[in-house]
N, C-alpha and C positions, 0 to 999 in steps of 0.2 A: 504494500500500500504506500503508494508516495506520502502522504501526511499518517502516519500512524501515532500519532498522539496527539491529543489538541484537550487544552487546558481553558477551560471558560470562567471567569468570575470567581475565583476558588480567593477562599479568608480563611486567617486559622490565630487561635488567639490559645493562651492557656490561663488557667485558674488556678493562682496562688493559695491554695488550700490553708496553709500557713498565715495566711494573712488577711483571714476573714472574707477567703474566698471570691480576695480583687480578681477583674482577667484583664492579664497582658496581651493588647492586641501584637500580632508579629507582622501581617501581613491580610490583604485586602484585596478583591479586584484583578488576580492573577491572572490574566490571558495571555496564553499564545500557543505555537504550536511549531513540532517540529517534524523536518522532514526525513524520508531515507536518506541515507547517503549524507548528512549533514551533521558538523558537530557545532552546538550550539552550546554561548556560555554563560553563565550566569553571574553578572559585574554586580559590582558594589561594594561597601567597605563592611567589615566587619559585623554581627551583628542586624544587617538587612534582613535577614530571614532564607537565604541564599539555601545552608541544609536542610532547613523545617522546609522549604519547595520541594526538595528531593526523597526527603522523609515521606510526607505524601505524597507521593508520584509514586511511592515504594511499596506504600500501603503501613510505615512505622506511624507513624500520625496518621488521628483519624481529621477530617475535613470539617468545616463549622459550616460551608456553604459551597457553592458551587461544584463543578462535574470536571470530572479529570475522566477523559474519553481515549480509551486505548484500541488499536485493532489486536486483537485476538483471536486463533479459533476460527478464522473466515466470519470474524463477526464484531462486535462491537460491545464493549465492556466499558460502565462509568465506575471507574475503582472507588470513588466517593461515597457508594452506597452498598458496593460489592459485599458478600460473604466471605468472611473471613478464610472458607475453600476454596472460592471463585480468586480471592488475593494471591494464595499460595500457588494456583495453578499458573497465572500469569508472572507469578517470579519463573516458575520452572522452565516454561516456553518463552514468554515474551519480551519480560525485563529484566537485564542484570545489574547487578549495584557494583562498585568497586568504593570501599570507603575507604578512610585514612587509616583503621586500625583492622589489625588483624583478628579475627575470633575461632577457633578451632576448638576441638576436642583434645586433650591433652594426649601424649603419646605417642599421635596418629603421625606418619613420616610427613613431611612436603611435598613428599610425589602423591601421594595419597588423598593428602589436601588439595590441591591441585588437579587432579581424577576425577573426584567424588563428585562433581555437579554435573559431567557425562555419565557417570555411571549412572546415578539418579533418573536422567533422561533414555536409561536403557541401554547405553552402549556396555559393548563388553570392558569387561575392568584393562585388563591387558593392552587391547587399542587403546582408550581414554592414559593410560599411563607413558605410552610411547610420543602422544598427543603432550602431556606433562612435560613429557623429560625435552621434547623440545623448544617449550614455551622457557622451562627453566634455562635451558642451555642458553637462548636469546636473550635472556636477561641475567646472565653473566652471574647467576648464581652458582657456588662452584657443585661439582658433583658430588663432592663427599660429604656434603648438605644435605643430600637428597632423600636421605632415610632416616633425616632425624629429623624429632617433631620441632616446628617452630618456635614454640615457644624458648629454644633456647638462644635465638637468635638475633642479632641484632636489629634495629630499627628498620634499619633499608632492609635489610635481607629477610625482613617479614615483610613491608610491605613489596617486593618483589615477588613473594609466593601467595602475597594477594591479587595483585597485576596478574600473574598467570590462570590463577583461580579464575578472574572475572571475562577473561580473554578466552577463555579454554572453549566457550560453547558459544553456538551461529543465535544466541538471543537477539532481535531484531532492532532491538532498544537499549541503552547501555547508560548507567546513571554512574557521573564521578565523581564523586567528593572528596577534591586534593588528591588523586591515586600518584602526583609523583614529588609530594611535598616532603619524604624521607630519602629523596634519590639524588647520588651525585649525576654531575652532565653526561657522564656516557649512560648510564640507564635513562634518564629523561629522555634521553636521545631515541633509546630503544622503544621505549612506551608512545611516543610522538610517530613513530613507522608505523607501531600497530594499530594506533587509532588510523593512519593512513588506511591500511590494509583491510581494516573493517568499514571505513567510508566505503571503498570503492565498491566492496562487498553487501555496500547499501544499508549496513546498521547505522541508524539515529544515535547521534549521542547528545546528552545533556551534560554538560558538566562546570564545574568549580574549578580553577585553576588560578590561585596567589602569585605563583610563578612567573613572571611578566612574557618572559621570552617562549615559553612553554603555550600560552594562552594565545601570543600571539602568530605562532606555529601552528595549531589546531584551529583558531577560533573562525567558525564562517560568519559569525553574527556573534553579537554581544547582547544579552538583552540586562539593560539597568534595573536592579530590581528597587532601587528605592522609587521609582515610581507606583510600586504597591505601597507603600507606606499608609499605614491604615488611616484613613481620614485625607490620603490625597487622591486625586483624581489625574491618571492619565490623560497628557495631549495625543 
């Protein structure tokens, strides 16, 4: 689908439980939309609401108003009001997240980490691991890394075997939050081919990127998000 996502009017606030149950607006009035083959980024300084946009689009936040409209399944899905099975099913096929921090299972090797969301999707374990071992190899994580679990590892070299993790399956949509904010410039480098490699491949991407030179490497469009600012009104 050339526009496989399109975000209408979407606000999202939260309720300081703590404090007599104020609510913090974050964000108001969210529209837009993006297309295949496009990496699209989301500007602004700190604090705009830049993660809580990709939060719900991920289905981690739930929505206070408006439709976030995904193509799934030869059909059309508003994650805003979605079942929380209808959510899960559209991570597995549709949308993939790449965030800043890594989360695993303790134990579990990096090639395994790395696997496990084709396997999930049915491929045989052995393909999906050959698939691993060369996503790792491309991001210059060394080999003798590869069967131990992450957690013992340093910053970049986890978020490298999250870079792979997110890269490993044809998800049509691709959500990135900072994925090369722990990376020195020749991985940057690495991760800036593969979001090439997946444009031309026609996956949509949304993403965050602090990195000036890295943003402006990827970015087809910039959208400012303080023009959501709750209580302003887009030109």
């Amino acid at each position: 689908m050339a526009t496989p996502l399109v975000v209408s009017d979407v606000a999202k606030s939260f309720t300081m439980h703590l404090r007599d149950g104020i609510k913090l607006p974050v964000v108001a009035g969210v529209s837009f939309s993006i297309r295949a083959g496009e990496c699209t980024v989301l500007g602004g300084p700190s604090g705009a609401g830049k993660s809580s946009i990709l939060k719900m689009l991920y289905g981690n936040y739930a929505v206070d108003e408006g439709q976030i409209i995904v193509s799934h399944d030869d059909g059309l899905i508003d994650l805003a009001t979605a079942s929380p099975r209808t959510v899960l099913a559209v991570r597995r096929q549709t949308i993939g997240y790449v965030s800043q921090f890594l989360r695993t299972v303790p134990r579990v090797p990096a090639l395994d980490v790395v696997a496990e969301p084709l396997v999930e999707r049915g491929e045989d374990r052995e393909g999906a691991r050959d698939k691993a071992r060369a996503l790792l190899a491309q991001l210059n994580l060394p080999e003798k890394l590869w069967a131990l679990p992450p957690a013992t590892f340093s910053g970049g070299e986890q978020q490298r075997v999250n870079i792979a993790r997110g890269f490993i399956t044809e998800h049509p949509i691709l959500l990135l939050d900072e994925p090369t904010a722990s990376l020195d410039a020749r991985n940057r480098d690495v991760v800036i081919e593969l979001i090439a490699g997946k444009k031309t491949a026609g996956v949509a991407f949304l993403g965050i990127f602090h990195d000036h030179d890295v943003r402006e490497a990827v970015a087809d469009r910039i959208i400012d998000v303080t023009v959501f600012a709750p209580g302003k009104i887009a030109a």
